[in-house]
N, C-alpha and C positions, 0 to 999 in steps of 0.2 A: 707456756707460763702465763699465769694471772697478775691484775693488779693485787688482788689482794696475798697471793703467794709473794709477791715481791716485796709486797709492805710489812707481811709478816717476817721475811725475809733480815729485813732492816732490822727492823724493831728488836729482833732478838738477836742480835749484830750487836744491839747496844745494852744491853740490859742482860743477856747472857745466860737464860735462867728460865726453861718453858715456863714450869708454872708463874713465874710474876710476867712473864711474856703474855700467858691466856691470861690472866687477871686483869689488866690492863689493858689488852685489847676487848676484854671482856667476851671471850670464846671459852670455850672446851678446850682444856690440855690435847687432849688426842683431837683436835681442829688444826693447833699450831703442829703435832708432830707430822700431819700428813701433810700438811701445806709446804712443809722443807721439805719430808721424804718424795712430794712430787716433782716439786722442784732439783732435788738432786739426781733423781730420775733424767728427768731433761735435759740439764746439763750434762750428765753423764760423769759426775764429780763430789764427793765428798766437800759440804761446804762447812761442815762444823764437826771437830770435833768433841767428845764428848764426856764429859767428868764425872763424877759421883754427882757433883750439884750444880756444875755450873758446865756451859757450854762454850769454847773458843773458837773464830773462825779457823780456815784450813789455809793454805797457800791459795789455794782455789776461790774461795771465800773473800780474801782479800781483797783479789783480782774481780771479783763478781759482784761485790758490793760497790764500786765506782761504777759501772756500768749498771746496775738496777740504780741506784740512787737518779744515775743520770736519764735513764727511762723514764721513770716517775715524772721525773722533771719536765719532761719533753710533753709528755702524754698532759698535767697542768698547760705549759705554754701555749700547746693547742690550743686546750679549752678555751683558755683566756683569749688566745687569739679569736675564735671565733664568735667569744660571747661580745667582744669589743666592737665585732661588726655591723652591733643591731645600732649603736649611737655614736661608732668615733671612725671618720673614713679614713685615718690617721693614726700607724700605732708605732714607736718603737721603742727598742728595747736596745740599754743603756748598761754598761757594764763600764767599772770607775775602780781606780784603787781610790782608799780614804780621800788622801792627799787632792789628788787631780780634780774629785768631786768636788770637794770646797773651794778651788781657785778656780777648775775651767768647765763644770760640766752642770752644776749649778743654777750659775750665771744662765748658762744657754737655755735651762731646762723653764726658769722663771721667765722668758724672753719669750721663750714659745709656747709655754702656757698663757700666758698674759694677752699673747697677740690672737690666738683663733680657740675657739672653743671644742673643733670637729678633733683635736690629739690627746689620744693617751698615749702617758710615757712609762715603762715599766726603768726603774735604776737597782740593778744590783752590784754593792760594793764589797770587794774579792782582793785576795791576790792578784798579781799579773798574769801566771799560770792557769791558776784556776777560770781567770774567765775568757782567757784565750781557748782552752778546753770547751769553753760554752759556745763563744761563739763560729768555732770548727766544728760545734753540732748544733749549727743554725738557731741556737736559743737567744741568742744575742745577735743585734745588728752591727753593733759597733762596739768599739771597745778600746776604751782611756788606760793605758799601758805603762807604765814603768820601762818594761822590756819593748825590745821590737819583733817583729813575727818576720820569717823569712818561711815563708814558702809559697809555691804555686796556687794561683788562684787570690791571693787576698793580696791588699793594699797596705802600705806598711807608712803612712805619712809624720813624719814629725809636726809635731803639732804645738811642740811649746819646747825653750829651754829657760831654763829658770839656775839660779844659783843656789849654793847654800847656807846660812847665813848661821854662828852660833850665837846664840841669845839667851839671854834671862833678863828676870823682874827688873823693872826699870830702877836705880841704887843699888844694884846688890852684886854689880861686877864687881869682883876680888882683882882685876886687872885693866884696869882703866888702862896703859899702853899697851894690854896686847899680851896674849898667851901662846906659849912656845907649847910642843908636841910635847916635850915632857912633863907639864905642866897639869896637862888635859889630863890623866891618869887623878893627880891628885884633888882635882874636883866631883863634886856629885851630878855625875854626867846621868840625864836620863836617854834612854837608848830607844829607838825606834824604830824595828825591825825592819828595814831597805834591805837586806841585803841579795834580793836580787837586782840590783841596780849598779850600774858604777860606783854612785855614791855612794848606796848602802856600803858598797863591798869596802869605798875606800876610811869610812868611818869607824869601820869595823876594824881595819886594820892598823887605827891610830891607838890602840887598844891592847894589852896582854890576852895572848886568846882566851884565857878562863879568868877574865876578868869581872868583877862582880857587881855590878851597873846597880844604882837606888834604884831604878824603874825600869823595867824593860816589857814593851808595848809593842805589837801591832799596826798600830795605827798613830799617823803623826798630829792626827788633830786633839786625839784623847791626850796628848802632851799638854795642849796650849793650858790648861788649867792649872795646873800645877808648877809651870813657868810661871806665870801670871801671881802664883802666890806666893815664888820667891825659893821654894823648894827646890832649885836646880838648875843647869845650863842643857842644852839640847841642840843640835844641828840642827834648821829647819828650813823648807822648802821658802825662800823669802817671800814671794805673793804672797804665801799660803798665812806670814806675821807682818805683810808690809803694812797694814792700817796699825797692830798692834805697837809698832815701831814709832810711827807716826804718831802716835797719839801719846807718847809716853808710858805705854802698860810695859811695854818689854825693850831690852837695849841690846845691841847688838855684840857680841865681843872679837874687835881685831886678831888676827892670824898673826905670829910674827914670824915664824921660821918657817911658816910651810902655807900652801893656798888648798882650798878645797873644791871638787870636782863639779861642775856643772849636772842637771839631772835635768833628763830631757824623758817630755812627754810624749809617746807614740799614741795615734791615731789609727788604729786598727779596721778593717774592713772587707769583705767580700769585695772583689775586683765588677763585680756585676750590679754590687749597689750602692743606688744614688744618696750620695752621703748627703748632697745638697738639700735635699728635703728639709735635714735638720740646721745645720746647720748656717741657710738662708738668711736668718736674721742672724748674724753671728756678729758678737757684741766686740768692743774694740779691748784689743788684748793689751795694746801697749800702756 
């Protein structure tokens, strides 16, 4: 198989449809059919089934699309890695959930950029899964976690615990002494998807399962704005609002009947590589 069978591959993975597939990639229809029929050749696999107009991946297909997407990616990293070599004797590659970027990996990246000139840093910000998957196929050196990694060969360090803290706009707590579990239901909770975490999970579970959240995100820093304008309460990593706190943009709201789970950052790593490179200048956490 080729890159370009592979990218063909995708492309019409997502769009579903040869002719807007050759259109777009601006080929010959019969370019895109032979490029899958080679490909399903190789594989030895049915990777799309196929409609009057539109085309669905297969079981197979599924499974074949995370592995070419991840191909692609590898075969880039290369490049990059190699093209890095003509000016930077220094490269790594940084993988972060939202959260962890803005309080711990930020910090470090502005610290070591600041200080030598010879490092490029590549940062990709992911799920937990997702870029534990990257860096078990060497596309990532390290990797700011949510989750911890257990298995042979890699390094699994805890690297921060942090607490959680609920907050909103600074005047707009409805509970100045403190809100009970049952309480929480009846506010405009905005939700921000942890739930592979302890915390996530235990936030989650303060919750009616098909409960129907004003906002529900991804990412916990795409909160802080709409906190800020008063629009809602949200559990949030405290580093991650403790200036916001401090300064008056946002207040914090007491627990009364129940305490919330601590959420600890993992440090991920190859058991063979020197984390120390980066981490060398490493800036004071407390």
């Amino acid at each position: 198989m080729n890159t370009e069978e592979l990218k063909t591959f995708i492309f019409l993975s997502k769009v579903k449809n040869f002719t807007l597939a050759a259109e777009q990639l601006y080929i010959a229809q019969s370019t895109v059919t032979n490029r899958i029929s080679e490909l399903e050749k190789e594989v030895g696999k049915k990777l799309f089934s196929r409609g009057a107009k539109t085309v669905t991946l297969t079981e197979a297909g599924e499974i074949f699309l995370r592995y070419a997407e991840r191909i692609l990616e590898l075969q880039n990293t290369s490049i990059e890695e190699m093209n890095a070599l003509s000016s930077h004797s220094r490269k790594f590659s940084i993988g972060a959930i939202n959260a962890s970027y803005e309080t711990y990996v930020k910090p470090l990246v502005d610290e070591c950029l600041k200080n030598n000139a010879i490092t490029s840093i590549k940062v990709m910000l992911g799920h937990s899964l997702d870029l534990i998957q990257l860096l078990q196929d060497n596309m990532l050196d390290m990797v700011f976690s949510a989750i911890p990694l257990k298995r042979a060969g890699y390094a699994c360090d805890v690297y921060d615990t942090d607490r959680v803290a609920l907050v909103c706009q600074k005047g707009k707590n409805e509970y100045p002494n403190g809100i009970t579990k049952a309480q929480l239901c009846k506010i405009p909770y905005l939700m921000c998807d942890l739930t592979l975490s302890e915390a996530g999970l235990f936030i989650r579970s303060l919750f009616p399962k098909n409960h129907i959240f004003r906002l529900d995100v991804d990412n916990s820093s795409k909160l802080l704005p709409y906190l800020e304008n008063g629009l809602g309460y949200s559990f949030m990593p405290y580093k991650l609002v403790k200036e916001k706190l401090e300064s008056g943009v946002l207040e914090e709201v007491s627990l009364k009947d129940f305490t919330a789970p601590n959420v600890t950052t993992y440090l991920l790593y190859r058991q063979n590589y020197d984390i120390s490179r980066f981490l060398e200048n490493r800036f004071d956490r407390e």
